[in-house]
C-alpha positions in Angstrom: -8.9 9.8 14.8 -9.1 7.2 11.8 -12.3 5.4 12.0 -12.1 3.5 8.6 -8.7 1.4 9.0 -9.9 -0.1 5.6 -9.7 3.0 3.3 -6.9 4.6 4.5 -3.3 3.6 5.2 -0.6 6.0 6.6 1.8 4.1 5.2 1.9 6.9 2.2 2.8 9.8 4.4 6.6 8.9 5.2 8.8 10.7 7.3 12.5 9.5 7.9 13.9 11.9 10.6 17.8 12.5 10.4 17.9 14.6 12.5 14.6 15.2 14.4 15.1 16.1 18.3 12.9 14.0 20.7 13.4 13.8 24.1 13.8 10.1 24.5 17.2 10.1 22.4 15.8 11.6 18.5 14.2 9.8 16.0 16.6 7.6 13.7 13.4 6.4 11.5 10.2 7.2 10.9 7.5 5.5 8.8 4.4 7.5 10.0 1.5 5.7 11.5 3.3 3.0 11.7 6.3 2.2 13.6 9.0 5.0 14.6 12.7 3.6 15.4 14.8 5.9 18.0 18.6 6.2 18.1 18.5 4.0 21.4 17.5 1.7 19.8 14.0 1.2 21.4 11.3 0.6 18.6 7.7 2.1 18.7 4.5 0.6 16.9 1.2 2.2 16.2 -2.1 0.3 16.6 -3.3 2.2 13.0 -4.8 -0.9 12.2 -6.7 -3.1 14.8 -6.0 -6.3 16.2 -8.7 -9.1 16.7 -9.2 -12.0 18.2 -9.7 -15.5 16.9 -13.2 -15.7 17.6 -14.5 -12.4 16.1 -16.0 -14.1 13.1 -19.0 -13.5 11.7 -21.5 -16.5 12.3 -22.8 -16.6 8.6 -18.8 -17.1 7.3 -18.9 -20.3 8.3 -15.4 -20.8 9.3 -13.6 -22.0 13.0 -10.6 -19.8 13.8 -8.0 -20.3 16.7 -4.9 -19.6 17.5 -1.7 -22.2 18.1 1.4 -22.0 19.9 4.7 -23.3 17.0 7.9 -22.0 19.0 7.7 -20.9 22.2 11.2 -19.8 23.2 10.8 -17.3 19.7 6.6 -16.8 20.2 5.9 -18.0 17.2 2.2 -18.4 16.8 -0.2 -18.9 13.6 -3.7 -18.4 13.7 -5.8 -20.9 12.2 -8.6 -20.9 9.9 -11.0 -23.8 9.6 -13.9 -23.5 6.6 -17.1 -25.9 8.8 -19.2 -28.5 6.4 -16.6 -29.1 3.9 -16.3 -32.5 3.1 -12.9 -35.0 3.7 -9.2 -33.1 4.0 -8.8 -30.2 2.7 -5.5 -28.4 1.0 -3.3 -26.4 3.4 -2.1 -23.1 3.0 0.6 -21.5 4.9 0.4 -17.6 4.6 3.0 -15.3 5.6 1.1 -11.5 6.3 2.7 -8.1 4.6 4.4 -4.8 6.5 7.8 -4.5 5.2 8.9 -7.0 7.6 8.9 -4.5 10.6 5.6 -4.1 10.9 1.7 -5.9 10.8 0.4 -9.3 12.5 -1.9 -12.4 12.0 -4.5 -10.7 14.7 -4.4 -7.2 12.4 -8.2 -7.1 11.3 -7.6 -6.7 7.8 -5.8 -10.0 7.2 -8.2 -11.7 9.6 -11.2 -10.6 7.4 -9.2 -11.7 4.5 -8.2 -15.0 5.0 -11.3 -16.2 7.0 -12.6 -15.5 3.4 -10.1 -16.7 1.5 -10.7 -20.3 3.3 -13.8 -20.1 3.3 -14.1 -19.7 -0.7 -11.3 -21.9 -1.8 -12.2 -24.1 0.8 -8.8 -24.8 2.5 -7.4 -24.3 6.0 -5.5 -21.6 6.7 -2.0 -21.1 8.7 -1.6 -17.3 9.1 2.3 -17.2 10.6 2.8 -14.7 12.9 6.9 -14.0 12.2 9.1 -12.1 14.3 9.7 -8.6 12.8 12.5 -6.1 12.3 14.5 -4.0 13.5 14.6 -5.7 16.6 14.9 -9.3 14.6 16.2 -8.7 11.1 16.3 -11.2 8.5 16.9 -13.7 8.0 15.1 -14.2 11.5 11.4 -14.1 9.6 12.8 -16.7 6.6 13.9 -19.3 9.8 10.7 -18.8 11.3 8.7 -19.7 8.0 11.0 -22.5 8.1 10.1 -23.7 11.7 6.2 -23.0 10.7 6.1 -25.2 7.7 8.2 -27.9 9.5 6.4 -27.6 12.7 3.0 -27.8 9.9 4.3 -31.5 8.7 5.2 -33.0 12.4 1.5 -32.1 12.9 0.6 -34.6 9.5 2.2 -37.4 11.3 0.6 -36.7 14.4 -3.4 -36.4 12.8 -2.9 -39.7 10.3 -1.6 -41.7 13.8 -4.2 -40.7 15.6 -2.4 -38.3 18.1 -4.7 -36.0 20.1 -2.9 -32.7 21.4 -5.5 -30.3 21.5 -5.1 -29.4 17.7 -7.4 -32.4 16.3 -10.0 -29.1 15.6 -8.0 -28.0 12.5 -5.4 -31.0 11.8 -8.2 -33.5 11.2 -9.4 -31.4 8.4 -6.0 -31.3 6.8 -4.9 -33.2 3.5 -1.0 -32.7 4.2 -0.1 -33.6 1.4 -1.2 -30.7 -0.5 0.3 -28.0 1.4 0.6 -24.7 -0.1 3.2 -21.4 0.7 1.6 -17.6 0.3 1.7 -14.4 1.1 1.7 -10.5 0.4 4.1 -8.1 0.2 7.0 -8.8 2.5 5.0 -12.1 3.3 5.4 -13.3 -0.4 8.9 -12.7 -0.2 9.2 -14.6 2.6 7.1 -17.5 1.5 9.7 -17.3 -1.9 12.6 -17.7 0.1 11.1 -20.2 2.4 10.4 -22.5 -0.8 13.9 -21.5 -2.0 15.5 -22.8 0.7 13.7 -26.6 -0.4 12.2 -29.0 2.3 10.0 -29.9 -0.9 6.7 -31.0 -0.5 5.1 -28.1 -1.2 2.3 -28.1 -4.1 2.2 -24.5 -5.5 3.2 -21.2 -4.5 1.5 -17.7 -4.6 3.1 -14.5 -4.2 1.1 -11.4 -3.9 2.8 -8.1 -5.2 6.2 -9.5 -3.5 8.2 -7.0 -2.0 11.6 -6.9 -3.3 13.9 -4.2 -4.4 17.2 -2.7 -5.6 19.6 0.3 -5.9 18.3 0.8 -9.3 15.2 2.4 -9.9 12.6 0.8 -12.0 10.6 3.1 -14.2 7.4 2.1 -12.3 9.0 2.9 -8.8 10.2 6.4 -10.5 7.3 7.5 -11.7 4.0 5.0 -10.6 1.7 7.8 -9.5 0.8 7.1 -6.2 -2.5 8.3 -4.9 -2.7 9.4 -1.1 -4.4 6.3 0.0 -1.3 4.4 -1.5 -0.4 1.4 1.0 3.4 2.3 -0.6 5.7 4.6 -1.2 9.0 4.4 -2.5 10.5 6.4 0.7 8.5 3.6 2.9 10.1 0.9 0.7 13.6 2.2 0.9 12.8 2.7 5.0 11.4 -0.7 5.3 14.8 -2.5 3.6 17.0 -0.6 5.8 15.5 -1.5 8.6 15.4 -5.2 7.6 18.4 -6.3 6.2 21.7 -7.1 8.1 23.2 -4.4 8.7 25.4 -2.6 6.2 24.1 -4.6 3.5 22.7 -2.7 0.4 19.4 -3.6 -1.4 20.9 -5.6 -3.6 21.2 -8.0 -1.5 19.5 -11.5 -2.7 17.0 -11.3 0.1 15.9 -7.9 -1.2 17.0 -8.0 -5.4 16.7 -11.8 -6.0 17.8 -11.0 -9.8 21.5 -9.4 -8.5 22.6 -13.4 -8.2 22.4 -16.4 -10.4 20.8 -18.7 -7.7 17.4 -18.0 -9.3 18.6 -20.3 -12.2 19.1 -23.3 -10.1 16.1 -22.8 -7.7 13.6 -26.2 -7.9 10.4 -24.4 -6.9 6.9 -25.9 -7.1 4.7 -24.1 -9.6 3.8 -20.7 -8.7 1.3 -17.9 -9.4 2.4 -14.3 -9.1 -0.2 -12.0 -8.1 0.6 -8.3 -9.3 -1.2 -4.5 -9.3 -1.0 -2.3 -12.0 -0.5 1.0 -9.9 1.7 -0.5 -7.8 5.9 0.8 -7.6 6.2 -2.7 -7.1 4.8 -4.2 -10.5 7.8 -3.7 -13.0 10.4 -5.6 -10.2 7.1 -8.3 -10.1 7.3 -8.5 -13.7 11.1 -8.4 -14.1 11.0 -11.2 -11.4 8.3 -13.7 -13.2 10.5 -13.3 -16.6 13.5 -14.7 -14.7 11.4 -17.3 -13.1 10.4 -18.3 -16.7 7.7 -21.3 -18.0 7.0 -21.9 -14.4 5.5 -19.0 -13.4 1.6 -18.1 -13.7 1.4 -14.2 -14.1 -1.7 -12.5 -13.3 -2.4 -8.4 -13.1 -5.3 -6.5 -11.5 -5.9 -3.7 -13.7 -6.5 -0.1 -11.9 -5.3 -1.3 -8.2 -2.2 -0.6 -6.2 -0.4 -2.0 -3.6 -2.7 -4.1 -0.9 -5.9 -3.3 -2.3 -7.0 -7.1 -1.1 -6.7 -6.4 2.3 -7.1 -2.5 2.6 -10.1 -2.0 -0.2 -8.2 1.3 -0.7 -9.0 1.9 -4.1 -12.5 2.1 -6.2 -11.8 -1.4 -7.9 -10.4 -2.8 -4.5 -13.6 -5.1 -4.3 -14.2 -6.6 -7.7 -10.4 -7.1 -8.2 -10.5 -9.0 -5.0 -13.5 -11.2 -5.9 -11.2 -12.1 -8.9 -7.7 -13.0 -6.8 -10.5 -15.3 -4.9 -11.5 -16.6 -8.1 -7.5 -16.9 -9.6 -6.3 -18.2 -5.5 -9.1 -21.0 -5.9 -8.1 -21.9 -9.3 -4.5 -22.3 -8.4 -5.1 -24.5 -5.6 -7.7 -26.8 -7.3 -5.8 -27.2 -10.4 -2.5 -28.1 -8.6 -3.5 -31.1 -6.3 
């Protein structure tokens, strides 16, 4: 039995079964811990790491947290986070959680704890998306749903500064929509990127946080990053996670995965952005590789002697201070780019 879901994170101990024999029609794919993916197709997710509700805040935080309804025919929900006592509107920031895309949720504890904080210190309200996931809704079903969340985020501007009253008044009222920001980790920075790539404009700043993207060439830190056994991931997980994700027959080269494999990077417009990236992480050189293409508008900031998801999993001896300091770097962005 795990009792500590924020030191350890199975997502390090990989299995892909070829040809593993389990009564309910084998195992096709396995990412252990996690989520397991049978040749029937039916798809199996372990509660590793807990989900919360809403309300379990502690008091002292000093933040209101709900959750809304965006889409109904898809369930597309967010959970909201309100910072109490701060002054006039406040920025917005639509975050997109991590998992690979197949698995995690807004309600997992970990991001709950996270970004109660994270609006608490910035200040700023919150929009945790909670997207549909792969296999059984690959992309780009995650990328329209960040679409329809930020949308759906602006028809609620027009309804707070006219006065409407829906039931959301709690946390709209509070908003300055016109400073709206995109984040997210892992596979959620990746789809907060393309979410800005696609334009709708209006978007202040975005910040990616050790964005999960790939390729069918290895980079020298995803051959040989040493990867401790509380790692959050593993190359095998990465290379399970993409083929589980992406249409079908499509190799991870594919923009959506490898953004540099195509020249529509050149011509993207996006607002100004902060890359967020971990030393020990298999991850880093692609984050590197990617803010050089990006160029002058990129902001490029490494945590020295953390890996992947040490915000949210506080897997690694550093995980707090390092933490403190994305707080610090996160508040910064936002202030600076109003």
């Amino acid at each position: 039995m795990v009792t500590a879901v924020s030191t350890y994170d199975p997502r390090a101990n990989l299995q892909i079964g070829k040809n593993t024999h389990h009564p309910n029609g084998g195992i096709m794919t396995e990412i252990e811990g996690l989520i397991t993916v049978y040749n029937d197709g039916r798809v199996e997710r372990t509660s590793i790491v807990p989900n919360v509700a809403a309300s379990s805040l502690p008091q002292h935080l000093g933040v209101t947290c709900g959750d809304v309804a965006i889409f109904e025919p898809s369930r597309l929900w967010a959970r909201v986070y309100v910072p109490n006592g701060s002054p006039g509107r406040l920025p917005v920031l639509i975050y997109f959680h991590g998992g690979g895309f197949c698995v995690g949720s807004a309600a997992w504890k970990c991001y709950h704890e996270f970004l109660a904080n994270l609006s608490s210190q910035i200040p700023c309200v919150v929009i945790s998306v909670n997207y549909r996931l792969a296999p059984e809704h690959r992309l780009p079903a995650a990328y329209d749903d960040g679409v329809r969340a930020v949308a759906w985020v602006k028809q609620q501007a027009g309804k707070s500064y006219s006065g409407g009253r829906d039931g959301l008044s709690w946390w709209t009222d509070k908003c300055d929509f016109s400073r709206i920001f995109l984040a997210g980790d892992s596979a959620g920075a990746n789809i907060a990127y393309n979410v800005a790539a696609s334009g709708g404009g209006g978007v202040k700043g975005l910040v990616l946080i050790q964005p999960f993207f790939g390729g069918e060439a290895r980079t020298e830190s995803e051959k040989h990053a040493a990867q401790p056994p509380f790692s959050a991931l593993s190359l095998a997980a990465s290379d399970a996670y993409w083929a589980l994700a992406l249409p079908e027959g499509c190799s991870r080269d594919h923009p959506w995965c490898n953004p540099l494999a195509t020249t529509r990077m050149k011509n993207l417009k996006l607002p100004p952005t902060m890359v967020c990236i971990s030393e020990m992480d298999i991850l880093k050189d692609r984050n590197i590789g990617f803010c050089a293409a990006m160029g002058t508008t990129v902001e490029k900031v490494v945590y020295k002697g953390v890996g992947h998801a040490f915000q949210i999993l506080h897997n690694y001896p550093l995980s707090q201070p390092r933490t403190h300091e994305m707080m610090s770097h996160l508040r910064s962005f936002v202030v600076h780019h109003h």
